[in-house]
N, C-alpha and C positions, 0 to 999 in steps of 0.2 A: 768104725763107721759101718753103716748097715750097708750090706748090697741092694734090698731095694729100696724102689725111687718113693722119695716121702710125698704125696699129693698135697699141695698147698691148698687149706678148705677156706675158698673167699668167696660166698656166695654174693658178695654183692660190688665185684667183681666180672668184666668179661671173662671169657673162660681164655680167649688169647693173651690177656694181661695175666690171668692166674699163672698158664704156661710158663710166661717168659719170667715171672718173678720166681715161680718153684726153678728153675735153669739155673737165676743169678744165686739163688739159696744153696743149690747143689756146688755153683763155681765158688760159693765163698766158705765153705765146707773142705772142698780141696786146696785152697790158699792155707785155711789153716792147720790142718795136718801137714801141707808142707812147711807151715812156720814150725810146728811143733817137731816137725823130726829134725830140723834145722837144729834146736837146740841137743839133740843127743851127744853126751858127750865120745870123743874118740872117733870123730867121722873122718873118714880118708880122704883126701883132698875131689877124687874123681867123685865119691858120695857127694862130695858138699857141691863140686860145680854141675851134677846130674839135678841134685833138688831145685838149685839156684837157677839153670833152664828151664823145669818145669814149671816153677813158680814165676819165673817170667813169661811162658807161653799163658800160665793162668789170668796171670794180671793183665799181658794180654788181650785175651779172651773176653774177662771181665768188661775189659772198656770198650770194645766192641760190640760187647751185649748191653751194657749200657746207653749207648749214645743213642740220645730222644729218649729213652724210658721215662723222663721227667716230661715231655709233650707227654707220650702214651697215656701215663697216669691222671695226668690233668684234663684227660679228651678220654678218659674210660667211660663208655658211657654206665657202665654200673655204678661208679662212683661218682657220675654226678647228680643221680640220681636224689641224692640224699640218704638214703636207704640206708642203716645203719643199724645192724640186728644187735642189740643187746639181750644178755641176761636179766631176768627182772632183778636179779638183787643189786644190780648196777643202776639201778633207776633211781 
């Protein structure tokens, strides 16, 4: 996983909804590397119950950063815009 922070590019889009959607991108990035080290084989009981807390602080997290995100989206005023940048070859 990279150290730096990936900037979510939604111009059409507020820049407060871009925020909070690049956050829930970064919290669901760390859910799955902890799934993934979950799976390594030979983990020590105190390994598996450390990942198993952090992964429930994450999920968590998640649903705390979630709750209304579904209001937000639907009241973004960039997105009601209509406004919806395509490629011409998508046209």
């Amino acid at each position: 996983m990279s150290t730096g922070k990936r900037r979510l590019k939604a111009p059409y889009l507020s820049p407060g909804t871009v925020t909070l959607l690049a956050e829930l991108g970064e919290e669901c990035q760390r859910v799955l590397k902890l799934l993934a080290q979950l799976e390594i084989p030979g983990l020590k009981e105190t390994q598996v119950e450390g990942l198993l807390g952090e992964l429930s602080a994450a999920i968590l997290h998640m649903h705390e950063h979630t709750r209304g995100l579904d209001t937000i989206l639907d009241e973004d005023p960039g997105a009601s815009t209509g406004v919806v940048q395509t490629s011409p070859g998508n046209v």
